[in-house]
DOTORGU-469674 format. One line per 4 residues: number of its first residue (from 1); their letters; for each residue x negated, y negated, z negated of C-alpha. Coordinates in steps of 0.2 Angstrom, whole numbers. Layout:
<pts>
NUM	a	X,Y,Z ~ ...
</pts>
This chain:
<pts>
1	xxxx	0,0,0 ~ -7,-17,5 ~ -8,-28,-9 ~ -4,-47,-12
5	xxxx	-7,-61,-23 ~ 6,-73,-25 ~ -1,-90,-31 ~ 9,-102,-37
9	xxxx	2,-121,-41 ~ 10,-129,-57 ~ 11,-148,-58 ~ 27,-155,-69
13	xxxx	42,-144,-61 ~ 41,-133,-77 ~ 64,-134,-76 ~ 61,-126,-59
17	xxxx	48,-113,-66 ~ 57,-99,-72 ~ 68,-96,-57 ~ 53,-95,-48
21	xxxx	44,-84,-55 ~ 57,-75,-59 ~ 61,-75,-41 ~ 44,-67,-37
25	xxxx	45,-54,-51 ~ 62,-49,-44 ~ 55,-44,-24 ~ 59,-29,-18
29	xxxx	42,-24,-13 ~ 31,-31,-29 ~ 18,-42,-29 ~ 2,-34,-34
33	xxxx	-2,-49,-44 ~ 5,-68,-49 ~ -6,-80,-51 ~ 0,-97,-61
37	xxxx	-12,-111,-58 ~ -9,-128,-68 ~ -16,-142,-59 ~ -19,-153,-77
41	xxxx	2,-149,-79 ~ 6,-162,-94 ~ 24,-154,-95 ~ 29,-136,-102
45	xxxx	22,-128,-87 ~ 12,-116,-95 ~ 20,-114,-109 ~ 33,-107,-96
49	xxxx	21,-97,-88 ~ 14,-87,-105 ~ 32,-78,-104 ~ 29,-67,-90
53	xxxx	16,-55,-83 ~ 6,-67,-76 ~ -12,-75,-72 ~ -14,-92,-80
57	xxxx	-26,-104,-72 ~ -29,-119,-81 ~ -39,-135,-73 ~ -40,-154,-72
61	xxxx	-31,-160,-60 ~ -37,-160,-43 ~ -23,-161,-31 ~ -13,-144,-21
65	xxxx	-28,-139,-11 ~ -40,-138,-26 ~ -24,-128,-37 ~ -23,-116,-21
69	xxxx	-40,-113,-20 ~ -43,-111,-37 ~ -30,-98,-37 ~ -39,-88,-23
73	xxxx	-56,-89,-32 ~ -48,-76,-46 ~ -35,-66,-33 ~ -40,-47,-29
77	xxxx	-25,-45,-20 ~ -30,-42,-1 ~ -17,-55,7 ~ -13,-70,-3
81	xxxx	3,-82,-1 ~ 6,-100,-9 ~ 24,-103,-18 ~ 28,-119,-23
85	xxxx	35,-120,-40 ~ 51,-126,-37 ~ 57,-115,-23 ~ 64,-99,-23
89	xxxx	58,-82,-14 ~ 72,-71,-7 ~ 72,-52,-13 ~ 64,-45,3
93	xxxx	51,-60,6 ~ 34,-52,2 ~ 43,-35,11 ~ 42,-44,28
97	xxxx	28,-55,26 ~ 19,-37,24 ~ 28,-29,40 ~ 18,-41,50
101	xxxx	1,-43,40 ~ -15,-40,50 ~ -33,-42,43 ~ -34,-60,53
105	xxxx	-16,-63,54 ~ -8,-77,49 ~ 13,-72,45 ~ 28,-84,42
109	xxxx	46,-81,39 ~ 60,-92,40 ~ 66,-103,28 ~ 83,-111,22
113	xxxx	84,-126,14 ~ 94,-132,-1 ~ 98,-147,-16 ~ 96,-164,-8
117	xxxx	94,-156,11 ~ 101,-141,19 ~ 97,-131,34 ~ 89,-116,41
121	xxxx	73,-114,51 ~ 63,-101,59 ~ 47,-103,64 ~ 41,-109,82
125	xxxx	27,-98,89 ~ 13,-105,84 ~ -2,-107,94 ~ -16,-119,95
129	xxxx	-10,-131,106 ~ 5,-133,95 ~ -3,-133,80 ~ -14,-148,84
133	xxxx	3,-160,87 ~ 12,-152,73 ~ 13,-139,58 ~ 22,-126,62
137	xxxx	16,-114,47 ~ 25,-114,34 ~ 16,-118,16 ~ 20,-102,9
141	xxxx	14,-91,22 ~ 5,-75,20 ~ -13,-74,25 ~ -31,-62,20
145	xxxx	-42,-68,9 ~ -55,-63,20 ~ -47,-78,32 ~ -47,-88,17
149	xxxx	-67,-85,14 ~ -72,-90,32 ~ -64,-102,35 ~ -70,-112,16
153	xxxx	-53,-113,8 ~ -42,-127,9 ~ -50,-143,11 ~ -50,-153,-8
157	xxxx	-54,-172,2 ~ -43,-186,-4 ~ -34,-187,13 ~ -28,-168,11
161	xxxx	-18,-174,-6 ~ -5,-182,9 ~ 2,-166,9 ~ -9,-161,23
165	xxxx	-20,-145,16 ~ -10,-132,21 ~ -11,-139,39 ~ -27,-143,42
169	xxxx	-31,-125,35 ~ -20,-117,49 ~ -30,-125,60 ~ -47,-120,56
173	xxxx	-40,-101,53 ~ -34,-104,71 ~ -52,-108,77 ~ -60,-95,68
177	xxxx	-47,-82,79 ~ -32,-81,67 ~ -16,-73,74 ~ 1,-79,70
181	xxxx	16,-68,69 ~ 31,-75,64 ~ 48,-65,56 ~ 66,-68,58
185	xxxx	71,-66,39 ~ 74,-83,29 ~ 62,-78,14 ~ 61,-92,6
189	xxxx	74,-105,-3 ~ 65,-122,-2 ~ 69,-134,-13 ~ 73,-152,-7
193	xxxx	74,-163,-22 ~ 67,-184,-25 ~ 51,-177,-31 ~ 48,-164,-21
197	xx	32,-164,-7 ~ 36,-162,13
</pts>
């Protein structure tokens, strides 16, 4: 069985928290492990967190690509995938994110959004081209770790704290020979709310 690390940045959406997590505890193919990285969380984050059978990363705050990577530093799962603390994972995510996983294969799933907005999107093919007018991968994609250590992690420059890590990572996996794959299922419950990142 392939394995996967689910990392999951902590920065102030501890009322979100649980239902996350517990959202990832509930798959129906299980994470192998889930890792909780606080980005300097001055809320009940952690506290949160201590609950459940769970990794606890605890570091000054360095912005989302340095909580990522500091989360992959400490994986051992073979494929990791990023979750945002506020959103939610639907019971078969990690189950068809692994149907289509590859050792440099990049996978994304549809999502549905919900709270302030609501649609559903699938992902567009993603290709090179494409990727260099606009992000088509969703943050909470699924990806080796081995693609991860090429390619350097995700970039912790001050520009990349726009919201732009995840991105800018897709790209550099893309010239380092990444392959996408997209699925139809909407695995993830993205969470639009007044605070929430793009």
């Amino acid at each position: 069985m392939e394995t996967l690390s689910v990392i999951i940045p902590m920065y102030n959406y501890g009322q979100y928290l649980d239902e996350a997590i517990q959202s990832v505890l509930n798959q129906s193919v299980k994470a192998h492990e889930i890792i909780c990285v606080s980005d300097g969380a001055i809320d009940n984050s952690v506290e949160i967190a201590r609950k459940y059978p769970v990794i606890i990363v605890e570091k000054e705050n360095g912005g989302l690509a340095s909580t990522r990577n500091a989360g992959a530093k400490v994986a051992t799962g073979k494929y990791l995938m990023s979750f945002d603390s506020d959103d939610i994972m639907r019971p078969d995510c990690i189950k068809e994110h692994l149907k289509l996983a590859g050792d440099n294969t990049i996978v994304t799933c549809g999502l549905m959004a919900f709270g302030s907005e609501t649609y559903t999107a699938r992902p567009e093919p993603a290709t090179v081209e494409l990727l260099m007018k606009r992000n088509c991968i969703y943050s909470n994609s699924l990806f080796p770790k081995v693609l991860w250590e090429k390619v350097g992690g995700f970039d912790e420059g001050e520009t990349m704290r726009l919201g732009l890590e995840d991105w800018e990572c897709w790209i550099r996996m893309a010239g380092a020979g990444a392959i996408f794959k997209r699925g139809d299922y909407i695995g993830l419950l993205w969470r639009r709310h007044p605070s929430a990142m793009s």
